[in-house]
N, C-alpha and C positions, 0 to 999 in steps of 0.2 A: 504494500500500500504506500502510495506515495506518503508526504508528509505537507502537510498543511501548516501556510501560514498566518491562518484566521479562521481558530477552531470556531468563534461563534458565529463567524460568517457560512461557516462552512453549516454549522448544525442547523439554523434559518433558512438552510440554500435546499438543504436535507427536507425538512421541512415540506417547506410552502412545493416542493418539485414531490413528494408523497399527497399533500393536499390535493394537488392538482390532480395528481392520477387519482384520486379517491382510494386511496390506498387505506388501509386498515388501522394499520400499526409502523413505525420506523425507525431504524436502528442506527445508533448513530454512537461513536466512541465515547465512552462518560471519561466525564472530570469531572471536581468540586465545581468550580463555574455553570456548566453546561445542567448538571443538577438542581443547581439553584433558579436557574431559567427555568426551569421545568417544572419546579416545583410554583414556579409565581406565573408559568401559564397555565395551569391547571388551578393554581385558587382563583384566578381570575375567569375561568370556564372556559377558558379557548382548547385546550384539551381532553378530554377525559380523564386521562391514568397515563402515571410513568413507573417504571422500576428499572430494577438495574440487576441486568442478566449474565450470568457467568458462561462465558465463552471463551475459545480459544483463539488465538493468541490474546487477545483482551478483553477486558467487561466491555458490556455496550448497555447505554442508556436507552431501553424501548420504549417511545414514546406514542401511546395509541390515542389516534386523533378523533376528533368530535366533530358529527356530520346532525343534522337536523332531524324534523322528522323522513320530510321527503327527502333526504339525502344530499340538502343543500347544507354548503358550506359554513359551517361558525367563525373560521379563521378565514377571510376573506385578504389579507396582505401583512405580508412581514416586509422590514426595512430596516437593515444595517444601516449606523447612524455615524457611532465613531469606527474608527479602523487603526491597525497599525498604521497607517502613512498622512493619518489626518484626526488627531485625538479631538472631540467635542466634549468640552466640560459647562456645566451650568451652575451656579449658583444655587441655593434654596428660592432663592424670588423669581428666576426665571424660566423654574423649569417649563416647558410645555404642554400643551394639550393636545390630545391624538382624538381625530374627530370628535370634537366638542365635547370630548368626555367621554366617548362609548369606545373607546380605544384604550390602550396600553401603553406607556413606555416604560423602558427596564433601565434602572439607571446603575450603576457598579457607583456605590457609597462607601464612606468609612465605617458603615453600621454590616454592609454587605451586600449582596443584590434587592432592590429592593424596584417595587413601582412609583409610579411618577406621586402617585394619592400617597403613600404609606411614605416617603422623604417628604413633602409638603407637610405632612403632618408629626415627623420627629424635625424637621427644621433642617433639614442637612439637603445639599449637594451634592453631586457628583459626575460622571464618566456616561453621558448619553451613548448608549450599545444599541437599542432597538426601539423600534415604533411597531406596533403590534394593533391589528385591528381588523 
């Protein structure tokens, strides 16, 4: 397997290309990072359920996705925000809002991954990684 230089790009990219196909479930390399994303799209309902599967050569994060009743999609757009080659940091005051509030973003704080409502509400800042909606 190659090696990736933007594992959360990479696990977003994983993502939204299983959404599209209506795929089930998808498997994607865990880290602490990549965990903690999965754990705050899945409190927020754009998931179902994550666990973490033992395989070989490495654990993988299976991440099974949430489709409606008629089979339409709940994750309708994912969007890498900062990157290795262009850091985006916000203050507490400025974080943003992802479609007037029915949306997501993930922000990497000194508290830890957190969403845009849950820093707004401890007063902290941080490392804009994704827009989710």
């Amino acid at each position: 397997m190659a090696m990736v230089t933007d594992p959360v790009a990479d696990m977003l990219t994983r993502i939204r290309n299983a959404n599209t196909a209506y795929h089930d479930t998808v498997d994607i390399p865990v880290s602490r990072l990549k965990k903690e994303i999965a754990k705050l799209l899945k409190a927020e309902g754009f998931v179902k359920s994550y666990e973490i599967v033992s395989a070989k050569p490495r654990d993988v994060l299976r991440i099974a996705l949430r489709y409606g009743d008629k089979r339409e999609r709940v994750l309708t757009g994912l969007k890498r925000v900062s990157r290795p080659g262009l850091r985006v940091y916000k203050p507490k005051g400025e974080i943003p809002r992802v479609m007037g509030g029915m949306g997501l973003i993930i922000l990497s704080t000194s508290r830890g991954v957190l969403s845009g409502k849950q820093a707004k509400r401890l007063g902290c800042g941080g490392e804009v990684m994704a827009l989710v909606w």
